[in-house]
C-alpha positions in Angstrom: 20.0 -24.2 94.7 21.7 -22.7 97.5 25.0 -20.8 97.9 26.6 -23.8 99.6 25.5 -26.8 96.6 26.7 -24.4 93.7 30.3 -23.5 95.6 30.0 -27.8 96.2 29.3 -28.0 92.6 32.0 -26.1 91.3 34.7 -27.5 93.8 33.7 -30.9 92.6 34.0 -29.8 88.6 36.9 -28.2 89.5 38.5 -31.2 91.8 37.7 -33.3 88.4 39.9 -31.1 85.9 42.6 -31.3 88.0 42.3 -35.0 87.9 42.1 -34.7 84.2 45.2 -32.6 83.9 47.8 -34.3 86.3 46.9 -37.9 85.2 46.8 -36.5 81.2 43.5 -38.3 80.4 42.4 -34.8 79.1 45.2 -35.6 76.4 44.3 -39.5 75.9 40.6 -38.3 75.4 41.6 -35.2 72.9 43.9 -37.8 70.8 41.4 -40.5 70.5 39.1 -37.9 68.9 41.7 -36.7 66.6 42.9 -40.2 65.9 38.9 -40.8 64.9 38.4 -38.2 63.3 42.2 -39.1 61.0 40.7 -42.2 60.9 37.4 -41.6 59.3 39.3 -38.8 56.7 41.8 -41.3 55.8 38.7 -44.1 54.8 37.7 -41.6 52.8 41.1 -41.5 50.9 41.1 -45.2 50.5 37.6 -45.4 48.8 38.8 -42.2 46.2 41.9 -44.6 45.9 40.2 -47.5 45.0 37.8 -45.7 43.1 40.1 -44.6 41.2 42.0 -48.0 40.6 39.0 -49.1 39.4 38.4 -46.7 36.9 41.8 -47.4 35.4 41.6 -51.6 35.7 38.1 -50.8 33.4 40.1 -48.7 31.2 43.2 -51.0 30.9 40.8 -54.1 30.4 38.9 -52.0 27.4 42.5 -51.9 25.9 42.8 -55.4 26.0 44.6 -56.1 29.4 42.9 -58.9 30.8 44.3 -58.6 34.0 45.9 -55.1 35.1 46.7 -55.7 38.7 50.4 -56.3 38.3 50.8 -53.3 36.1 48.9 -50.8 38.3 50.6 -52.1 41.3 53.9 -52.1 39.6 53.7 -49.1 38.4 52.3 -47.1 41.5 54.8 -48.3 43.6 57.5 -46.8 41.2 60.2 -44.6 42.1 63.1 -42.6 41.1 66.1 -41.4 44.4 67.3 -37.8 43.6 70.3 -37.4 42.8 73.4 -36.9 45.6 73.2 -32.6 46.0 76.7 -32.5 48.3 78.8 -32.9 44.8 76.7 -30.2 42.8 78.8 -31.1 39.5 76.6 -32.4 36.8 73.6 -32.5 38.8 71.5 -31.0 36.5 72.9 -33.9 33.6 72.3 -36.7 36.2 69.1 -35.1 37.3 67.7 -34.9 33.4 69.1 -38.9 32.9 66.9 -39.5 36.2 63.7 -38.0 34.7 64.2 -39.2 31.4 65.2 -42.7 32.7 61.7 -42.6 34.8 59.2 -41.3 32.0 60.6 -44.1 29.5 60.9 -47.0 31.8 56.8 -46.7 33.2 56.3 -45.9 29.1 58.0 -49.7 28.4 56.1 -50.9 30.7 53.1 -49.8 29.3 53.7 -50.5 25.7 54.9 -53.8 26.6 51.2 -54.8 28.3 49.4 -53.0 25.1 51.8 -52.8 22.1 48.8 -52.5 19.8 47.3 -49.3 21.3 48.5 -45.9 19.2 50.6 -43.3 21.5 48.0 -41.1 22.0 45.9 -43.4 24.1 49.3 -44.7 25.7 49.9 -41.3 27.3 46.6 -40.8 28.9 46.8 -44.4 30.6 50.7 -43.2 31.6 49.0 -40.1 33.5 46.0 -42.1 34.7 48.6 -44.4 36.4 50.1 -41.1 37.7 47.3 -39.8 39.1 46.6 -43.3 41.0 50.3 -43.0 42.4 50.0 -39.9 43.8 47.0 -41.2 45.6 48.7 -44.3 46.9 51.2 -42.4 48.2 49.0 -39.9 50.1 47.4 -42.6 51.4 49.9 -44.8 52.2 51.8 -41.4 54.2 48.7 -40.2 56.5 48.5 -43.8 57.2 52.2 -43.9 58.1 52.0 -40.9 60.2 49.0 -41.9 62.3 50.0 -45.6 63.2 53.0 -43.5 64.3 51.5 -41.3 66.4 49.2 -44.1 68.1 52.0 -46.2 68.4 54.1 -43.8 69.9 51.5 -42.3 71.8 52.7 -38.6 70.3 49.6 -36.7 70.3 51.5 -33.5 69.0 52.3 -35.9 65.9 48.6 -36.6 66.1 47.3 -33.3 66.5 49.7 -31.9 63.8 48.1 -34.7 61.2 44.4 -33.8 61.9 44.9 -30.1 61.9 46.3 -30.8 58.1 43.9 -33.6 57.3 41.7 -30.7 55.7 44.2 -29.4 52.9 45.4 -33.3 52.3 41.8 -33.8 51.5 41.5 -31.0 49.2 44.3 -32.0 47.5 43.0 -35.5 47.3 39.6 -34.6 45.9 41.3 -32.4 43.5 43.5 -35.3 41.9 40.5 -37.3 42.0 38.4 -34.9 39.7 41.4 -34.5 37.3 41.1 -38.2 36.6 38.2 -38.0 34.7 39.7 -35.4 32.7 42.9 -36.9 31.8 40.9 -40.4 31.4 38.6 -38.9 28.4 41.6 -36.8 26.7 39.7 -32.8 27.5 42.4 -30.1 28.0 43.6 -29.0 31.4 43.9 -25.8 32.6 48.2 -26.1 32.5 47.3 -26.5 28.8 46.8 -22.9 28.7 50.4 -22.7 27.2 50.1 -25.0 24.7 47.1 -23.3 23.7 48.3 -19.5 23.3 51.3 -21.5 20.8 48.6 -23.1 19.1 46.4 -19.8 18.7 49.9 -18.0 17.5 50.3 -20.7 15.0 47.0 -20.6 13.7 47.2 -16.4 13.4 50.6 -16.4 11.7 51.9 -18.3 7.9 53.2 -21.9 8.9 56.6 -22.0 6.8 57.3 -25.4 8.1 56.9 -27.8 10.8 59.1 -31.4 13.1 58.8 -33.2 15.9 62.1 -33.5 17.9 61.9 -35.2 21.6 58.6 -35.2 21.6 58.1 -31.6 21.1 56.5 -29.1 18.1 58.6 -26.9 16.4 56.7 -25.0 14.0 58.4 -21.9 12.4 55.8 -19.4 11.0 55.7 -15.4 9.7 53.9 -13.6 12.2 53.8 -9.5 11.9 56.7 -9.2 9.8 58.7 -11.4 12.0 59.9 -15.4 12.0 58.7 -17.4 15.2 59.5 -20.5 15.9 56.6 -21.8 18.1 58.0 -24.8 20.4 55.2 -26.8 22.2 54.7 -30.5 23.5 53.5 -32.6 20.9 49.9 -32.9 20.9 47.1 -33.9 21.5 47.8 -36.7 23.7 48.8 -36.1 27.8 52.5 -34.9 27.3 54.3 -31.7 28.5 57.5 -32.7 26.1 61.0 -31.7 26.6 61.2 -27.4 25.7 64.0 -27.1 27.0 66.3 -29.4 25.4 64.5 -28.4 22.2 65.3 -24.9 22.9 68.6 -25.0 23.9 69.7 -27.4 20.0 67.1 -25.1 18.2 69.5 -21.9 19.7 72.1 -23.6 18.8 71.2 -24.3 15.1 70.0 -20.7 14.5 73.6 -19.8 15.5 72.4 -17.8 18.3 70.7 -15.5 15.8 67.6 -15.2 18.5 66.0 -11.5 18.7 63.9 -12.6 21.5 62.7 -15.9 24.1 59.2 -15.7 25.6 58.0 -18.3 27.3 54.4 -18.4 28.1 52.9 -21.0 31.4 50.0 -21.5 33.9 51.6 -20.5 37.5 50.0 -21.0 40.5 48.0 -17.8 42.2 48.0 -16.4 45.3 44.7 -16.5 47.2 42.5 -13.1 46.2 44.2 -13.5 42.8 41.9 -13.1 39.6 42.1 -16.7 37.9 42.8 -15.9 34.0 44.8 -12.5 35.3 48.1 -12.3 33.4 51.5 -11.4 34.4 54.8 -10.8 32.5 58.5 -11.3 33.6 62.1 -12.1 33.0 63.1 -15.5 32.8 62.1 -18.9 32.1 58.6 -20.0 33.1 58.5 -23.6 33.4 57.7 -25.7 36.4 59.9 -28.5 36.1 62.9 -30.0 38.3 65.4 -27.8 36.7 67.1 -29.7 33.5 64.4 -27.7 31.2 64.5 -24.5 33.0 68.2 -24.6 33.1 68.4 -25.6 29.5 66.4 -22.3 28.5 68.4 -20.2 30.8 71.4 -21.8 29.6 70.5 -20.9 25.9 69.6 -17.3 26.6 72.7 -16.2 28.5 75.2 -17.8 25.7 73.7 -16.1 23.2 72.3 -12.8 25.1 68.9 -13.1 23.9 66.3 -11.5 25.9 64.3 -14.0 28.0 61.1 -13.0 28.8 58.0 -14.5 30.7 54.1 -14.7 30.6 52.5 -16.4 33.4 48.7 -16.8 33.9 47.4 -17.3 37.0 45.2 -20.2 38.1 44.9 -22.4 41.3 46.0 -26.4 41.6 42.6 -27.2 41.2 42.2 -25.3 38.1 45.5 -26.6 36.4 44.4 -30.2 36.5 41.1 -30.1 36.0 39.1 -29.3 32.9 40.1 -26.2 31.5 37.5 -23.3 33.0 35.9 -20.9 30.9 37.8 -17.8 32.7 41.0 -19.7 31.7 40.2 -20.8 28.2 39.5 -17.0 27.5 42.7 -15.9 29.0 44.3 -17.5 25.7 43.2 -14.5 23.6 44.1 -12.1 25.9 47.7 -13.8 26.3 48.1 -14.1 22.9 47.9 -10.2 22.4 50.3 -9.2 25.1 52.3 -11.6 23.1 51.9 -9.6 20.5 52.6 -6.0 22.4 55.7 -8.0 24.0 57.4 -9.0 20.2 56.5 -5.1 18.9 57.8 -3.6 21.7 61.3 -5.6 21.7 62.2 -6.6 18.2 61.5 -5.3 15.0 60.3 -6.6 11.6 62.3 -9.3 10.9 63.4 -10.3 13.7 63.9 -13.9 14.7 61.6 -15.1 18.1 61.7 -18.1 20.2 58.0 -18.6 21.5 57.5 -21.6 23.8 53.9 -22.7 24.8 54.9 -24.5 28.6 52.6 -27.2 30.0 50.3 -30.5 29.5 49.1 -30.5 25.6 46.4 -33.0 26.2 43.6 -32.3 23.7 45.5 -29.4 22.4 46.9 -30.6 18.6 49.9 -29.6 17.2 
């Protein structure tokens, strides 16, 4: 090839870029691949879906639900509108009466299709039927934002969806793997709270025990001192309400509280050790806010000393199976529980101890 062909050559490629660029069928041909691409990632989320909603029909028709369509679909599709923040008065009270209103409508609902089914196997349908939800919506939102784009013709909308489409999928395939654990009952990794309350309970003499809004109290004489252990009611799927007990169990005891220590899986930060523990000030609970504020609310009337002990896992790792790395980190917790109450109180001191997170498989 001569000098003359390859300058030809390259004025031609070049003369065709141009072309490209000023009629914007270099973005048209980018956005069909992306919208392809979305398009392929997004079957993929249907068929987990479905999958999915199979699973639970099967499991709903084993309870004696002949036909479960109307409940899945009804319950999916269920929602609950926050509560108006520009008049912050009360918001936590109408915030709690929003929750509670939620869990124990989609609870009614349930009991009402299988009434003869005992409340342990109730719960684990009410967070199969979660899980499913949170699938329908992430399905039903990629699908939203790409008939957008196409329909719109926005191919930053586009391009912003299918750059994304990779951590929506990880989160997809992660609910999709905690199905089958909170389908067969096995603890979760968030159980790890729940767990270190149960180990405490086990180490120390049980003086007595109740049940109050679906939460364990168990008081018990630990190292010279009295704890009372609060933790969800076990062993069915059920994170119970700690900080409502908390705050009426405060208030009983007079404020006569030594020491709060609240003990929760929290999320790590990438390079993190899963199992590692960490200790604070403050209440470590992931909910909305009604529990948290309840705790906090409790501690600062009375003074007590509110402390924290988190241990760190990923998302994956909280609702899946509880991992070896994290089941172990329940003895270790459970002695720099220990160091935390000798260092802060003495013998015969009174201790709150709260075990946050999913119970499931975990008595007590």
């Amino acid at each position: 090839m001569d000098g003359d062909t390859a300058s030809l050559i390259i004025q031609v490629i070049w003369l065709i870029m141009f072309f490209l660029i000023i009629t914007g069928l270099n973005q048209k041909i980018q956005m069909k691949i992306w919208v392809t691409d979305i398009r392929m990632k997004l079957d993929l989320i249907k068929g987990i879906l479905e999958e999915d909603k199979q699973k639970t029909k099967a499991m709903l028709r084993n309870l004696g639900i002949q036909s479960p369509e109307p409940l899945i679909d009804r319950v999916i599709e269920f929602f609950t509108i926050e509560p108006v923040e520009i008049e912050p008065v009360d918001i936590i009270k109408r915030m709690d009466h929003l929750i509670r209103t939620t869990a124990t409508t989609v609870r009614r609902l349930i009991e009402a299709e299988i009434p003869h089914v005992g409340k342990y196997e109730r719960s684990l349908v009410e967070t199969t039927l979660s899980i499913v939800g949170a699938l329908h919506v992430i399905y039903k939102v990629v699908r939203h934002y790409l008939l957008t784009g196409e329909k719109e013709n926005n191919w930053i909308l586009i391009m912003q969806l299918q750059l994304q489409m990779p951590q929506i999928l990880k989160y997809v395939n992660t609910y999709h793997e905690a199905f089958d654990a909170f389908a067969t009952g096995k603890p979760i990794g968030d159980g790890i709270g729940p767990l270190v309350a149960y180990r405490l309970i086990e180490s120390g003499k049980k003086i007595s025990s109740r049940i109050l809004d679906d939460t364990s109290i168990t008081e018990v004489w630990y190292k010279d001192r009295r704890i009372y252990v609060v933790k969800a009611e076990g062993p069915g799927s059920n994170v119970g309400h700690p900080g409502a007990v908390i705050n009426r169990l405060v208030d009983e005891l007079k404020g006569s509280v030594d020491l709060m220590v609240t003990v929760d899986a929290a999320l790590k930060l990438e390079g993190e050790k899963s199992g590692s523990i960490a200790e604070g000030v403050g209440a470590a609970i992931g909910d909305p806010g009604p529990e948290k504020i309840a705790i906090e609310r409790a501690a600062s009337k009375y003074g007590i000393p509110l402390r924290a002990l988190v241990i760190k896992m990923d998302l994956r790792e909280a609702i899946t199976v509880m991992r070896k790395e994290i089941f172990e980190a329940a003895d270790s917790t459970l002695k720099y529980l220990e160091r935390i109450i000798e260092e802060h109180t003495k013998p015969y001191s009174t201790i709150i101890v709260a075990g946050i997170g999913n119970t499931m498989g975990i008595p007590g």
